[in-house]
N, C-alpha and C positions, 0 to 999 in steps of 0.2 A: 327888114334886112334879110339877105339871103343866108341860106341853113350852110353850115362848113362839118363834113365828116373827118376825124381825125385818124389816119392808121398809122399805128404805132407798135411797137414791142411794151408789153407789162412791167420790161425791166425798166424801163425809160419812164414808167408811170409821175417820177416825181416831178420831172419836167410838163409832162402833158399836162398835168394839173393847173401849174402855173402859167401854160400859154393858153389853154382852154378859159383858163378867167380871164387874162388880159383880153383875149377875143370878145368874149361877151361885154367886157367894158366899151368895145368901139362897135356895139349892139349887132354882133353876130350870135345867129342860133348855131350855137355848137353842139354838133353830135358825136360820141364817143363813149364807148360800151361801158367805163366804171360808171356813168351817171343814166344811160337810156338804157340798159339793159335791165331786167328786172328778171325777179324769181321764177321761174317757170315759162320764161318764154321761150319761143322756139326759136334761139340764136338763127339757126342756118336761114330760115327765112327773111328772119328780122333784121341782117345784117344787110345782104341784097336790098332790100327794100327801102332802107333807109341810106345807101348809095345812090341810089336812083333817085330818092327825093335831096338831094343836096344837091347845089349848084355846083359844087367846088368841093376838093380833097386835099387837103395838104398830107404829104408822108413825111414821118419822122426817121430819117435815112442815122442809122447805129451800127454796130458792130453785130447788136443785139437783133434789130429790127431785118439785117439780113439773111440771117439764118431762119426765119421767120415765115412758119407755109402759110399763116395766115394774112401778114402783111402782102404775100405776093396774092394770093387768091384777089386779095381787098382791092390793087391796085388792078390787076387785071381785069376786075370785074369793070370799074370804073372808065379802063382805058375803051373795053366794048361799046361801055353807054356813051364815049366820047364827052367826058366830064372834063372840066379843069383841072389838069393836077399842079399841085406847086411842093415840087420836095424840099426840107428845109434838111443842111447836115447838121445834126447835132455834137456828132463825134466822130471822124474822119475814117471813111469805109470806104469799100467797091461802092460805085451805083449800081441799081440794077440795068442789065439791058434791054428790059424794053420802056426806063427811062432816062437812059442815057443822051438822048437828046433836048431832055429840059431843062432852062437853068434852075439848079437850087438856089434857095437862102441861107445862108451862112450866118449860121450860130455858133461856130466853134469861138468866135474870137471872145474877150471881157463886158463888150458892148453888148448889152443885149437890147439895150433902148434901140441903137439902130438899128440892129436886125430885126426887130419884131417892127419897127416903123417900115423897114424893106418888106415885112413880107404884107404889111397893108397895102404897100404901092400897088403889090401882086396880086393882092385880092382886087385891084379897082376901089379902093376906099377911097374917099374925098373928103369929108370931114375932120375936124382939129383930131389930131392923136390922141388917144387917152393917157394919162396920167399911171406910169408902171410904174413900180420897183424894179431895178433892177438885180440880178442874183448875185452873188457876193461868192466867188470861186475862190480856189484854196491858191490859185495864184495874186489875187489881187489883197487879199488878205495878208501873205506874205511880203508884197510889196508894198503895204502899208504898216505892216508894224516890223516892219526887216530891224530898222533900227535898235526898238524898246527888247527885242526878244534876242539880237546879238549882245548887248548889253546885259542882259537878264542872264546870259548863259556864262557872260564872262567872270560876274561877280558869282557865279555858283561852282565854275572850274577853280575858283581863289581858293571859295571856304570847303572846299574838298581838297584841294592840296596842302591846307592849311593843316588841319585834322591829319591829313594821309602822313606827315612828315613832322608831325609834335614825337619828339620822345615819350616815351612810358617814365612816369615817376618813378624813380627810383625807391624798391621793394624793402621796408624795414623788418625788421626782426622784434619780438618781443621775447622777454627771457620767464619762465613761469617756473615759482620756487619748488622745491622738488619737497613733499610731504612725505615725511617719514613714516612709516609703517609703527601703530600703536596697538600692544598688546592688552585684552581687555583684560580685567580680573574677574577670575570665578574666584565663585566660595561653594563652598559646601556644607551640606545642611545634613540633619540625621535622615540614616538609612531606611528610618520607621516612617517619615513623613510622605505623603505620598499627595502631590497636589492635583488637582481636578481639572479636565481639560474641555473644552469647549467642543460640541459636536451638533453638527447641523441637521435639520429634520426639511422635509418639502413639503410644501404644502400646494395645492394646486386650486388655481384660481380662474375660471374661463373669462376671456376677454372676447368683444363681435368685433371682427374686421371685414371689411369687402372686397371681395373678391372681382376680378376682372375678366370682361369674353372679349376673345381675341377680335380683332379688327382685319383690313387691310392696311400694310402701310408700304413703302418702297425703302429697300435697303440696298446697295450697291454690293455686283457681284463679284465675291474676293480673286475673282481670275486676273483680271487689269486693275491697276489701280490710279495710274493718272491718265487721265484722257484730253485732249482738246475739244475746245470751246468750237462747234461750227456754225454757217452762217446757209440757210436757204431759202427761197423765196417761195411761197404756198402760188402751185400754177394750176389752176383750174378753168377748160373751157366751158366748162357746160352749169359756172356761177360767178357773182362776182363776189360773193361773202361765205365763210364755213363759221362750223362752229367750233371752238375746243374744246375741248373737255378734260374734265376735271382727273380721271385715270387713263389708262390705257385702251381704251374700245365706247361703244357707241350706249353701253349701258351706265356710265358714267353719265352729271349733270353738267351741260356746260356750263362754260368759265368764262364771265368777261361777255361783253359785247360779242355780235359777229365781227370776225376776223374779214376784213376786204382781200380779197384776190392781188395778186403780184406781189403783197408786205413780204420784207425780209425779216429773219428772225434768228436771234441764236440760239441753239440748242444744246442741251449739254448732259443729255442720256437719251437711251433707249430702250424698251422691254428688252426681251429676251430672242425673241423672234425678231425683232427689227421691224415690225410693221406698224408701230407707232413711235413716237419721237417727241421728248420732254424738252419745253420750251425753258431756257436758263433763265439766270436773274438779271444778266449783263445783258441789256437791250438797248438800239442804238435812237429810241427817240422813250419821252418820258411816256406816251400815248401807250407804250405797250406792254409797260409795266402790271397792267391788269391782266395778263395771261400765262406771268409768270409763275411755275409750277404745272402747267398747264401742259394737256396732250395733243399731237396730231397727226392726222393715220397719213404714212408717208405717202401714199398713190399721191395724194395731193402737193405734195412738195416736190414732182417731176422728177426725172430719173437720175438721182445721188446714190454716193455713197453712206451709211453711216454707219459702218463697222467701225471707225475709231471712237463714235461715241461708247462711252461707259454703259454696259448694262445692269438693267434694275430687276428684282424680282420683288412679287406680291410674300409677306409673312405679315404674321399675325401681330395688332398692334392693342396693348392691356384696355378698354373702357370701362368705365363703372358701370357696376352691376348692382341692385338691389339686394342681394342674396345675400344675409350675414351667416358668417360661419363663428364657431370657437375654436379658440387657439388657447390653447393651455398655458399660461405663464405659471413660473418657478421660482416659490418665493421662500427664502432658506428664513428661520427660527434657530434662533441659538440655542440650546439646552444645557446644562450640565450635565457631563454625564464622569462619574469617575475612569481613570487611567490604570490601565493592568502594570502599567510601566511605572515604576516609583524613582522619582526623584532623588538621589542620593547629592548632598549639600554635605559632608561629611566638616567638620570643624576644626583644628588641630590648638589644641589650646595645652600649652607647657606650664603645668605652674608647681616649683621644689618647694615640698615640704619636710619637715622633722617631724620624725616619727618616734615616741616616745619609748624606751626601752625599759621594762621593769626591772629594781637591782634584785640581786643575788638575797634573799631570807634563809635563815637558818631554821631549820627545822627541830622543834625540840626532841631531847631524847629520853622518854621516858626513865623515871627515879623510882626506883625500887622503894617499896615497904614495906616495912612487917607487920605482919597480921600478929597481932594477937592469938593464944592457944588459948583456950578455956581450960583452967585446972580439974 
């Protein structure tokens, strides 16, 4: 069977995938640079050469594919060697003009069985059609479940209107008894006592802890602080796979599988400089969840913007360290020690007693005598 070269825009990749299979299902050699291109070849050559060897070109006419120097190169080249071209529309554009006189195939409409059966007509195919899927657009999807998803929304405006218009319960009061103020009772003790107060001693005890050497790690820089999520496509001619890496620059490990040429991705920072660009956690297929965290040096993402992304800066992040240090802990020892300050507890104790008065004695008063005279 004869060879079919595909030209196309990168953007369009998802499509050209799926008519590149169905083609080779009705035993066409399809050629088209995400699968014959390899690592180090010389595109510019390779591309020429491998137009020439095709019998036939079909162009993917887009929005995308006309602003496209290499799609024109591709056709032009093609139209010299006086090749078959058969353009098919994918999504409703100018043609170009110098293929303005051939008819395309018409794939904008839901049918894509017919249209991929039309453009075998084009090719000269004679054999039973293969057996496709066809693709499943966000219209025909709509029109098949219009129903369950109007109903779906009606009973969910209910129970939000329902909520949205409940009164608030009405707010009770609790009463809390009001606690009187109680005065405590001292006593007092004699002046002379003097009690003993507790005083603390340190005692020091070395304890090993480990210590941490700083890392790098990414911190967001406090100048912006919400940013949007954005979306670009990695465009590279001269591969069809990059690597990411794991930080911002080529000394970092890569992350993840190669990255294929024309993937979209969302991003959701950037260094500092803007010359790499951090791949977010919100990706639009489960495939590319392995590159999330992950860097890519923008040249490769074609000529954007990404000043709204949020910028990151490298500081230092703690790892374990071998090296024990001591840390002094502080351990308090009660002691006794006496108080210069003496506790006065004074007493008052009344107790009436009778005090005994002695009576009134009379005193005697000495009684004269007479002496005897000696004759």
């Amino acid at each position: 069977m004869s060879q079919i070269f595909i030209s196309y825009s990168r953007k369009d990749i998802g499509f050209v995938r799926k008519l590149a299979g169905d083609l080779e299902k009705a035993g066409y050699d399809v050629w088209w640079d995400l699968t014959d291109l390899r690592g180090g070849d010389d595109w510019p050559r390779v591309i020429p050469a491998a137009i020439a060897a095709s019998q036939a070109m079909i162009i993917v006419l887009s929005p995308n594919s006309a602003v496209s120097d290499w799609v024109e190169k591709e056709y032009t080249q093609a139209l010299s060697l006086r090749k078959k071209i058969i353009p098919i529309m994918l999504k409703r554009s100018s043609v170009p003009f110098a293929l303005n006189t051939i008819n395309y195939v018409d794939f904008t409409s839901d049918d894509y069985v017919g249209s991929f059966n039309h453009l075998l007509t084009a090719l000269g195919y004679t054999g039973d059609p293969p057996v496709v899927v066809p693709t499943a657009t966000l219209a025909m999807l709509l029109r098949k479940y219009a129903v369950p998803i109007a109903i779906g929304i009606l009973i969910l405006l209910a129970v939000l209107a329902r909520f949205a218009f409940t009164p608030p319960p009405p707010a009770t009061t609790t009463s809390t008894p009001a606690v009187l103020p109680t005065t405590p009772f001292v006593t007092f003790t004699d002046p002379a006592t003097v009690s003993p107060t507790i005083s603390s001693t340190v005692t020091l005890t070395p304890t090993l802890t480990e210590t941490s050497t700083p890392g790098p790690t990414f911190t967001s820089s406090p100048t912006r602080e919400t940013f949007p999520t954005l979306r670009f496509c990695v465009n590279s001619p001269y591969a069809h796979s990059i690597n990411v890496r794991s930080g911002p620059g080529t000394i970092y490990a890569p992350l993840g599988e190669p990255l294929l040429v024309d993937e979209c991705l969302n991003f959701s920072a950037r260094n500092e400089e803007g010359t790499w660009l951090q791949i977010a956690s919100n990706q639009p297929r489960p495939a590319l969840e392995q590159y999330v965290g992950g860097w890519i040096f923008r040249e490769l993402l074609g000529p954007i913007d990404p000043t709204d992304l949020r910028a990151v800066t490298l500081t230092p992040t703690p790892t374990p360290s071998d090296t024990p240090t001591i840390t002094p802990t502080f351990t308090r020892t009660a002691t006794p020690v006496p108080s210069d300050t003496p506790t006065i507890t004074p007493t008052f104790t009344h107790t009436p007693t009778d005090t005994p008065v002695p009576p009134d004695t009379e005193t005697p008063t000495p009684t004269p005598t007479e002496t005897p005279t000696p004759p």
